[in-house]
GURO-185066 format. One record per residue (C-alpha): residue number from 1; residue in one letter; x, y, z. Coordinates in pm, whole numbers. Each point is the difference from the previous one (the first is absolute). Example, Ala and Ser with C-alpha at 12.3 -4.5 7.8 and 13.67 -1.06 7.14 Angstrom:
// residues 2
+-----+------+--------+--------+--------+
: pos : code :      u :      v :      w :
+-----+------+--------+--------+--------+
:   1 :    a :   1230 :   -450 :    780 :
:   2 :    s :    137 :    344 :    -66 :
+-----+------+--------+--------+--------+
END
This chain:
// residues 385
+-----+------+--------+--------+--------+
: pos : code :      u :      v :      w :
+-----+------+--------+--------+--------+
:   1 :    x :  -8291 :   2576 :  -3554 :
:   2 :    x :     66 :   -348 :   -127 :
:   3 :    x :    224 :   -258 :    270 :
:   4 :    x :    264 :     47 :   -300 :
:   5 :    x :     29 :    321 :     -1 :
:   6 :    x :     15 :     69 :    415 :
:   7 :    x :    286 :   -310 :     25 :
:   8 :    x :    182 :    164 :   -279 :
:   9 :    x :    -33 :    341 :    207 :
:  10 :    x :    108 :   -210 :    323 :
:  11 :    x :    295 :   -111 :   -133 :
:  12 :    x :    116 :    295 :   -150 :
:  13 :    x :     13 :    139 :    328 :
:  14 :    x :    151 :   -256 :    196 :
:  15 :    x :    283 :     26 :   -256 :
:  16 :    x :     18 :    338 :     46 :
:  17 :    x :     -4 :    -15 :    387 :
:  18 :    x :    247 :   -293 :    -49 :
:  19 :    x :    278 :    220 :   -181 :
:  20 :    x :    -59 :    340 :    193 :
:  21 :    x :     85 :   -251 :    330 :
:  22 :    x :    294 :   -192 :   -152 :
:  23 :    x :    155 :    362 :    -83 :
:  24 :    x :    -86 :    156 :    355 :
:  25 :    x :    168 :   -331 :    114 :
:  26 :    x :    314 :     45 :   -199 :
:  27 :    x :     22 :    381 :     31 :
:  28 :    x :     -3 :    -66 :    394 :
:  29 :    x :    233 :   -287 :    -15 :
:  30 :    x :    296 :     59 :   -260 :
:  31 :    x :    300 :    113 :    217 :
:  32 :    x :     10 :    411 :     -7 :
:  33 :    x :    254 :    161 :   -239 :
:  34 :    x :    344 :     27 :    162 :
:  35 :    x :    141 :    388 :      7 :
:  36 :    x :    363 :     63 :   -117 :
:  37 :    x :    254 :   -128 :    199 :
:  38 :    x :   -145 :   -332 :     36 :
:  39 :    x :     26 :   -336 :   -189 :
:  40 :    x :   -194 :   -351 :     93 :
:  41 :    x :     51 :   -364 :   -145 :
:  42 :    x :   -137 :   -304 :    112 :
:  43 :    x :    155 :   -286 :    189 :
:  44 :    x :    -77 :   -273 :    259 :
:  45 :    x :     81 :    -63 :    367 :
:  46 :    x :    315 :   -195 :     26 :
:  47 :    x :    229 :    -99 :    283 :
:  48 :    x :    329 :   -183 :    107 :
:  49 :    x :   -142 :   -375 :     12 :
:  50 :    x :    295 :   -255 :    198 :
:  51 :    x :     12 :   -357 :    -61 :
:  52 :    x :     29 :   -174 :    335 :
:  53 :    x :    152 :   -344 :   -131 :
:  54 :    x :    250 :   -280 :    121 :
:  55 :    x :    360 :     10 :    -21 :
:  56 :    x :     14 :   -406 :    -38 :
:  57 :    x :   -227 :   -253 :   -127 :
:  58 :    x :   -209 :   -137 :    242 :
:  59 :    x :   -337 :    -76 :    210 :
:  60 :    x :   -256 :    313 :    133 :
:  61 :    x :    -62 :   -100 :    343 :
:  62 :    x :   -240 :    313 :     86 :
:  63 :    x :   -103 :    349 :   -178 :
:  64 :    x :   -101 :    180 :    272 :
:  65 :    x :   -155 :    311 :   -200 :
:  66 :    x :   -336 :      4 :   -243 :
:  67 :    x :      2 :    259 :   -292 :
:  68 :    x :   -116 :    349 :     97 :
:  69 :    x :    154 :    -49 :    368 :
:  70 :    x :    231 :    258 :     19 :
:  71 :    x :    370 :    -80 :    126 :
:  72 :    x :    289 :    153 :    215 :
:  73 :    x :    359 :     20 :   -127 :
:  74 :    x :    159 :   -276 :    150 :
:  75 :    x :   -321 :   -165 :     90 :
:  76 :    x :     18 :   -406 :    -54 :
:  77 :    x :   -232 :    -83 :   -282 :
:  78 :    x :     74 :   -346 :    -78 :
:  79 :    x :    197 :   -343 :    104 :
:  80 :    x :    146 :   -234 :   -195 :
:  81 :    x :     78 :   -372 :    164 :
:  82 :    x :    338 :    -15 :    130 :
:  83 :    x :     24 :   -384 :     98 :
:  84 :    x :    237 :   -119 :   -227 :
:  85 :    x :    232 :    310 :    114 :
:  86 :    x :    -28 :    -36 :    324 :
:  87 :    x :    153 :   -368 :   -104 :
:  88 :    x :    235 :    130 :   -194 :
:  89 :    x :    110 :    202 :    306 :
:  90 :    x :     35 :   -208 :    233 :
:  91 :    x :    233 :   -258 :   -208 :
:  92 :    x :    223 :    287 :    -66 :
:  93 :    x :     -2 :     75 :    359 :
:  94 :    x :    109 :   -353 :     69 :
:  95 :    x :    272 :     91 :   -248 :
:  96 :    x :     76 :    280 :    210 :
:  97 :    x :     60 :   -204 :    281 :
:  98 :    x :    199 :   -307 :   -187 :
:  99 :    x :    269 :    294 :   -178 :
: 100 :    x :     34 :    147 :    340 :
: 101 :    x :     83 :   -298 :    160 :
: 102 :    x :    237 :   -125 :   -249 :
: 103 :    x :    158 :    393 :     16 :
: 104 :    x :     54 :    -49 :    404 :
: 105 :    x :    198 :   -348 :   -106 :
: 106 :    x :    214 :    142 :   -233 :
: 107 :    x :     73 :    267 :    220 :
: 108 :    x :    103 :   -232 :    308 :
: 109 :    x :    220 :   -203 :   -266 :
: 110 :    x :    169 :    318 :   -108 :
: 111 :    x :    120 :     97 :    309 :
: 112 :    x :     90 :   -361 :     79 :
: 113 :    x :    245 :     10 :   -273 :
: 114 :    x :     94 :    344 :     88 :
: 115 :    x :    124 :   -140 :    325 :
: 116 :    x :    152 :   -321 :   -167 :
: 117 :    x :    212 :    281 :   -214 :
: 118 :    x :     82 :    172 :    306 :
: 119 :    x :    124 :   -335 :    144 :
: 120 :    x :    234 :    -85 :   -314 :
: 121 :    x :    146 :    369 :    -26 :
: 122 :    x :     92 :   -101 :    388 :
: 123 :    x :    140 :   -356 :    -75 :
: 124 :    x :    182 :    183 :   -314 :
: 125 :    x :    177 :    224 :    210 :
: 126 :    x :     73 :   -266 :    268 :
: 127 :    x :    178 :   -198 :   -301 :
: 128 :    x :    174 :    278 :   -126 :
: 129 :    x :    125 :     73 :    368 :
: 130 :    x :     93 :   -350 :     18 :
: 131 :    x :    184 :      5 :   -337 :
: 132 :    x :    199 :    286 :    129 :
: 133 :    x :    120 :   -186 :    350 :
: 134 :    x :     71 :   -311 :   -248 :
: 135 :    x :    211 :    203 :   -253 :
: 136 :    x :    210 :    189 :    288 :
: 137 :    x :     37 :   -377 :    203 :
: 138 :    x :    126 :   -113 :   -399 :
: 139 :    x :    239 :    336 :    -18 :
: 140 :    x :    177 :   -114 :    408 :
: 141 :    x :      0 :   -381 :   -152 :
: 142 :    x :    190 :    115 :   -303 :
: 143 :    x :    211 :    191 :    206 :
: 144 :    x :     88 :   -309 :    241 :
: 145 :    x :     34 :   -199 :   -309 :
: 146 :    x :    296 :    238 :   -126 :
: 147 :    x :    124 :     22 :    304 :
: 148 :    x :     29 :   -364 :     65 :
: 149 :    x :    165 :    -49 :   -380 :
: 150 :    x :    288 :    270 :    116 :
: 151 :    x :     91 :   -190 :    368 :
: 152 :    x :    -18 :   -324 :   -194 :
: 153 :    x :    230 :    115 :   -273 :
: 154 :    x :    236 :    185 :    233 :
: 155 :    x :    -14 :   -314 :    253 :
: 156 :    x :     78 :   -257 :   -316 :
: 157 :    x :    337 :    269 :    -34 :
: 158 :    x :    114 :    -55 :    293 :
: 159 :    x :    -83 :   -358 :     56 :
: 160 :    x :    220 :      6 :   -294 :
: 161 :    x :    267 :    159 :    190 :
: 162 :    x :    -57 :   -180 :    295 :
: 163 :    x :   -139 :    276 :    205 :
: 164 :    x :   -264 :   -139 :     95 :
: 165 :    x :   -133 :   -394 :     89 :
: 166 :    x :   -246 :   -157 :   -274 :
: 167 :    x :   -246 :     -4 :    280 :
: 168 :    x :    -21 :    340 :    -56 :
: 169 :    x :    -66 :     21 :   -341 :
: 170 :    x :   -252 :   -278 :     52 :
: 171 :    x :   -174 :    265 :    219 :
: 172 :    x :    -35 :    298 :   -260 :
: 173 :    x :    -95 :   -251 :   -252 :
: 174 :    x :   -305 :   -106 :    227 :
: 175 :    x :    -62 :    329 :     16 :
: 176 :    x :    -29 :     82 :   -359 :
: 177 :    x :   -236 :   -255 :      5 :
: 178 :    x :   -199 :     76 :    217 :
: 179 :    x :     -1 :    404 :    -78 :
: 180 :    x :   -114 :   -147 :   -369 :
: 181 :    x :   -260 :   -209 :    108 :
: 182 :    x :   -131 :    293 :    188 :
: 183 :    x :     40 :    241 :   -346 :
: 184 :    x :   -208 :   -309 :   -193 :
: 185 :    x :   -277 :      9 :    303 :
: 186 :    x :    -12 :    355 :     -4 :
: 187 :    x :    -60 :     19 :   -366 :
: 188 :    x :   -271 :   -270 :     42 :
: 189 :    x :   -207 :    303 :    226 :
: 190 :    x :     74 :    224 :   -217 :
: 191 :    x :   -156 :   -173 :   -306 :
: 192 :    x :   -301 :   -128 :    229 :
: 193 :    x :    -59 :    379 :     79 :
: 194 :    x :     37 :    104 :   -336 :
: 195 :    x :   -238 :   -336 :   -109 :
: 196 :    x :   -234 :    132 :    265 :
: 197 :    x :    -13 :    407 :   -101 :
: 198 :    x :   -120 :   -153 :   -338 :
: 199 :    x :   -237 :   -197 :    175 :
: 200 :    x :   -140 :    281 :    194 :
: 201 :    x :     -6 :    288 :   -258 :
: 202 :    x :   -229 :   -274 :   -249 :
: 203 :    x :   -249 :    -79 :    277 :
: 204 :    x :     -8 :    414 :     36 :
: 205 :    x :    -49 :    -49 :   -359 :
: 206 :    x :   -247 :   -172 :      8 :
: 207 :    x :   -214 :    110 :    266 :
: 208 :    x :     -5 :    326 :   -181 :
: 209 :    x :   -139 :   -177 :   -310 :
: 210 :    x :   -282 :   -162 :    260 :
: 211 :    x :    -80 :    364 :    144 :
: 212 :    x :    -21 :    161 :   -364 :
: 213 :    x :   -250 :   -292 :    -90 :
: 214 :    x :   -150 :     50 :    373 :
: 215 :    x :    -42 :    368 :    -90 :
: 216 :    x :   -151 :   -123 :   -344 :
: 217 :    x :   -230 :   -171 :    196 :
: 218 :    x :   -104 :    244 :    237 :
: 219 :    x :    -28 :    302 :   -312 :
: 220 :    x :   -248 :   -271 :   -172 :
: 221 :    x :   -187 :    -43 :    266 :
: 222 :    x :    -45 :    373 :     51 :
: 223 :    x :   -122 :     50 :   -351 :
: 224 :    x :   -238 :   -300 :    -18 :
: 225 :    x :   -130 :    179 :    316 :
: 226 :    x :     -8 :    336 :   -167 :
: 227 :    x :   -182 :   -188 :   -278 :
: 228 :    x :   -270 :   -158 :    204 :
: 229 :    x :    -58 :    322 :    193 :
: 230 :    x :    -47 :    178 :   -342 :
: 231 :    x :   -244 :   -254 :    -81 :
: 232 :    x :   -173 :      7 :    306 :
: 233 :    x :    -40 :    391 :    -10 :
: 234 :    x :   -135 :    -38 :   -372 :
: 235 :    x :   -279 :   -261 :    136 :
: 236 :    x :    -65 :    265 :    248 :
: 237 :    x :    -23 :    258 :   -251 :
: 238 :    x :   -235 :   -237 :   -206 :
: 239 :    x :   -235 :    -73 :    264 :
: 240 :    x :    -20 :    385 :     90 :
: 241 :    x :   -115 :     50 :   -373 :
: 242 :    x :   -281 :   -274 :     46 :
: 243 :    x :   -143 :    295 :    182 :
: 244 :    x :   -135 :    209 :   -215 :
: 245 :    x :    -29 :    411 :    109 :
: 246 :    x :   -164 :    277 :   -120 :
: 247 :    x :    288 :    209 :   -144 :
: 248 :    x :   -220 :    342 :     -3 :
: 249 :    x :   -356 :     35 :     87 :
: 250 :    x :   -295 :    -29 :   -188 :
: 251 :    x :   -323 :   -135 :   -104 :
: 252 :    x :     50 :   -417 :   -123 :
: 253 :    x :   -137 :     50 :   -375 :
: 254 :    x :     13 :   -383 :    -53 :
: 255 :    x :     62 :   -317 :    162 :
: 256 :    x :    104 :   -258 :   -225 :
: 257 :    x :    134 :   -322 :    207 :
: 258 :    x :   -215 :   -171 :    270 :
: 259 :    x :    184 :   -232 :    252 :
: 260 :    x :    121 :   -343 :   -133 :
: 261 :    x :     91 :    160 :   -315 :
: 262 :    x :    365 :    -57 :   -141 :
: 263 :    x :    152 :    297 :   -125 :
: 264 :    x :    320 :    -20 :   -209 :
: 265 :    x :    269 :    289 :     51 :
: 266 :    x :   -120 :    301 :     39 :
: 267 :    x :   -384 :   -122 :     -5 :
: 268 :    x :   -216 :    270 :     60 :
: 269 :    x :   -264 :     21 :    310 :
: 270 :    x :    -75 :    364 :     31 :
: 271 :    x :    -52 :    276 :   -166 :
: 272 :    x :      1 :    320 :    227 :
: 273 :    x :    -91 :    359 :   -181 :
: 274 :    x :    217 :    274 :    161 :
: 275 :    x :   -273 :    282 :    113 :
: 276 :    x :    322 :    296 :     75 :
: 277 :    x :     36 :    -70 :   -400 :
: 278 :    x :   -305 :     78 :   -141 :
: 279 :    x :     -9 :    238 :   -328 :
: 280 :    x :   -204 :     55 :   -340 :
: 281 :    x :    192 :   -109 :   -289 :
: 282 :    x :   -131 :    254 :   -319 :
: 283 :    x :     87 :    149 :   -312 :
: 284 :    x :     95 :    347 :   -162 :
: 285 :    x :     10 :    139 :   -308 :
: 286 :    x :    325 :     18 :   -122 :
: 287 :    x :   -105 :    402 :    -51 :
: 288 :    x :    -20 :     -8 :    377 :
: 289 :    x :    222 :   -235 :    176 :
: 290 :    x :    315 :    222 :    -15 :
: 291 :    x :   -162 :    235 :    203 :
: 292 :    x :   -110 :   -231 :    323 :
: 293 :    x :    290 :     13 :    226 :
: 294 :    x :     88 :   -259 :    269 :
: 295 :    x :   -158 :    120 :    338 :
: 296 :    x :   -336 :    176 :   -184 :
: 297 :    x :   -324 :     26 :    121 :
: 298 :    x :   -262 :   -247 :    -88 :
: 299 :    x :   -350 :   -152 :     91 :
: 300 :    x :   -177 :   -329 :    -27 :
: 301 :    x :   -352 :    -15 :   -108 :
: 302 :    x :   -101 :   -348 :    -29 :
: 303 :    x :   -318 :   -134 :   -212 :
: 304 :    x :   -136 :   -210 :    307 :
: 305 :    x :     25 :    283 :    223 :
: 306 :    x :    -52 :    311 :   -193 :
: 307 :    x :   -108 :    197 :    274 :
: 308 :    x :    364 :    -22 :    190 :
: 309 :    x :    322 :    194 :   -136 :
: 310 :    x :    300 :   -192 :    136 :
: 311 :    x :    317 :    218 :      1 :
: 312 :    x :    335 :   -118 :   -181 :
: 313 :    x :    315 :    109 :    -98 :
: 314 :    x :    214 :    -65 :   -333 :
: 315 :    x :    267 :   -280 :     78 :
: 316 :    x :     97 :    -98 :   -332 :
: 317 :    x :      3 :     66 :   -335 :
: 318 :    x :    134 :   -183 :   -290 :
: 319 :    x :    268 :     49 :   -225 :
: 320 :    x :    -75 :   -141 :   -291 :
: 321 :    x :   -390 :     35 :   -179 :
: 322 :    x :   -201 :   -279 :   -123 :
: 323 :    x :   -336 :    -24 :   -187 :
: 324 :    x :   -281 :     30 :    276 :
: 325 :    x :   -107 :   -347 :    116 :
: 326 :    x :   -316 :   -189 :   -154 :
: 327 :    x :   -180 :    -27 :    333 :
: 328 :    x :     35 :    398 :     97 :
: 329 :    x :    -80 :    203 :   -365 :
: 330 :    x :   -214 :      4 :   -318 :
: 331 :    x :    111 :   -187 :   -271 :
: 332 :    x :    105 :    378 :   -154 :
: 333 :    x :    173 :    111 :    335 :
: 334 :    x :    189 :   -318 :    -41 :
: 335 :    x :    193 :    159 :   -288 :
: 336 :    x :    127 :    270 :    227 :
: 337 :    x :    309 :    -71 :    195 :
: 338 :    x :    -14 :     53 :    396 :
: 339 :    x :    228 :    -53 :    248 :
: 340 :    x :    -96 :   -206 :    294 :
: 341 :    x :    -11 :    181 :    369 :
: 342 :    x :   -101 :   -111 :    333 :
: 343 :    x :   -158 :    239 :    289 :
: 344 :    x :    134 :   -101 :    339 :
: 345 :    x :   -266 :     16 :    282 :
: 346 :    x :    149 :    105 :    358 :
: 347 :    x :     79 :   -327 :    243 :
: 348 :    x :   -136 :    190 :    301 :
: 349 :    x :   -317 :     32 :   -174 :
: 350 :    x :     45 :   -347 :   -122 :
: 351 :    x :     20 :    -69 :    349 :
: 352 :    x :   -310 :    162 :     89 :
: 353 :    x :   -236 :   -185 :   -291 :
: 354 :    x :    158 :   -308 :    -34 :
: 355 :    x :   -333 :   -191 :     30 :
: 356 :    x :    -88 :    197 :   -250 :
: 357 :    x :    299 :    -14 :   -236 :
: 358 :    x :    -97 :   -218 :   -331 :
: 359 :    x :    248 :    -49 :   -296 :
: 360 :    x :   -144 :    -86 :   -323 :
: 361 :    x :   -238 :    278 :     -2 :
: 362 :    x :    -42 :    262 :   -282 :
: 363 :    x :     42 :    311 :    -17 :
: 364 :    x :     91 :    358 :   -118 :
: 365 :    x :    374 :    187 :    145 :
: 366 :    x :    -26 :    366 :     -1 :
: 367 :    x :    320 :    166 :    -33 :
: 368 :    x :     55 :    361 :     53 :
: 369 :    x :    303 :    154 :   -231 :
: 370 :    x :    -42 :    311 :    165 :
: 371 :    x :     93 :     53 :    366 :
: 372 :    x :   -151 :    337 :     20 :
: 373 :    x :   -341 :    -88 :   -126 :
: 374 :    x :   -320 :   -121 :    179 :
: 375 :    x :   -129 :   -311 :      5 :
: 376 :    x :   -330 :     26 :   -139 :
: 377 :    x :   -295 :      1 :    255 :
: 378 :    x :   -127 :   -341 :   -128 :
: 379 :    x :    367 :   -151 :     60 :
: 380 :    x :     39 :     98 :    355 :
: 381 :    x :    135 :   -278 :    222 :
: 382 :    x :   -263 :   -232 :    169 :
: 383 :    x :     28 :   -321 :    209 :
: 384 :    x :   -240 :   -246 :    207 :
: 385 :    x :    -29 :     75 :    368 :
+-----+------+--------+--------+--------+
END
């Protein structure tokens, strides 16, 4: 036998060796057919992923995680420098202060002209109790007065007659005199009192126009302290933000500032992946989907780990179908409309795995759209120790 003719022979029957072992291979490992009652699709590993950024623009002063730590819910991840608060804080405390102070002056000048009102309401009544002795002395002079014009014209009668001696008359006309220059002085008081009621009742006046601008004052003083605590409190409230917290807990996916870094608004340092959120996103045929209700059974085979069958449960389904996604389908399932699902894994046994738990992965849901029927023995639930 010629060399031609035995590596002609050889290779025949490496080919032939080749193909029988590439069909053993792919009898063995093509998934096994799926009984009635039962649909499957293929999705990936997906999960809640938060954003842990800053609420204002500023310096990182520490990170205090590195990606794959895993995180607490209200664990401190990060700080962000806080000096030029902290100035910020105390200047408005010094505000504090200065409105505070000027409050407790125009409260003590308030009350001083409170009193000072009190005082003229006092000297107006005095004046109007003096006005009233000075009108009833003017009354008994105008009373003398008429009584002193009657003697004196009943005296010049009977002078006339020669009743009586001119001395007499002399005598009631000195009177009349004198009872008139007391009706003139009495009048006098009485227009001092009145001049002096005036006087009082527009200093009362007056002091109540300085204790409306007192109060003014003091109302001012309040708000510009009411304004400079509100500041204060909203400092406070920014320099509690500079720390940053864990708002659930989870694996850090990514850590994208270092310190010294400026971040603007809302600059993000963190990104945490949620591990009690972790579900299979997938598609149905359209022939199928209206038959998966929320709540189903389902199980999680993934390609790295073929040999485990993680169990789920149907959380969503969507409304509306769309043509099955590039990355997931043929180019001729891609004509096909599906409608887009997710399989939600249980958080306790989230819990339990979490070191374990990787989103990104593919994989294959298994959904079964009959409650009664078995799942089939290849598709019975199996997890790492």
């Amino acid at each position: 036998m010629s060399s031609k003719l035995r590596r002609n022979i050889f290779l025949l029957v490496f080919g032939v060796v080749t193909v029988l072992a590439g069909l053993y291979a792919w009898r063995h490992s093509r998934p096994a057919t799926l009984p009635d009652g039962f649909v499957m699709g293929n999705g990936r590993i997906e999960s809640t992923e938060i954003d842990i950024a800053t609420k204002s623009a500023g310096r990182v002063r520490e990170v205090l995680v590195k990606e794959g730590e895993f995180v607490e819910s209200g664990q401190v991840v990060a700080r962000m420098d806080t000096q030029t608060l902290e100035a910020e804080l105390h200047q408005l405390q010094a505000k504090v202060k200065q409105a505070q102070s000027a409050n407790a002056t125009a409260i003590a000048m308030a009350a001083q002209k409170v009193d000072a009102k009190a005082s003229a309401i006092a000297l107006v009544a005095q004046k109007r109790q003096a006005r009233a002795s000075a009108l009833a002395a003017v009354s008994q002079r105008e009373s003398e007065v008429a009584f002193a014009e009657s003697e004196l014209k009943r005296s010049e009668e009977l002078v006339a007659r020669g009743f009586i001696t001119a001395q007499r008359l002399q005598g009631d006309r000195t009177k009349l005199a004198v009872a008139s220059a007391s009706l003139a002085a009495a009048r006098s008081k009485l227009a001092e009192a009145q001049a002096a009621i005036e006087a009082a009742e527009s200093q009362t006046r007056e002091t109540q126009s300085a204790i409306e601008a007192a109060r003014s004052q003091v109302s001012e003083s309040e708000s510009s302290i009411e304004a400079a605590v509100a500041a204060t409190e909203k400092i406070k409230a920014d320099m509690d933000d500079a720390t940053l917290k864990a708002p659930r807990g989870g694996r850090v996916q990514y850590r994208t500032a270092e310190p010294g870094e400026v971040l603007p608004a809302g600059g993000k340092i963190l990104t945490v992946i949620d591990l009690s959120d972790v579900h299979m996103t997938f598609f149905l045929p359209e022939t199928v989907a209206g038959k998966v209700t929320i709540g189903a059974e389902a199980l999680l085979v993934l390609d790295a780990l073929p040999q485990y069958v993680i169990p789920a449960r149907i959380s969503f389904v969507d409304s509306a179908a769309q043509f099955t996604p590039k990355a997931v389908e043929t180019a001729s399932e891609r004509q096909k409309l599906v409608f887009r699902s997710k399989a939600q894994v249980d958080p306790e046994l989230l819990r339990k795995h979490r070191d374990q738990v990787k989103t990104g992965l593919p994989g294959v849901a298994y959904v079964r759209l009959d409650a009664a029927a078995p799942w089939p023995p290849h598709l019975q639930a199996n997890l790492p120790q």
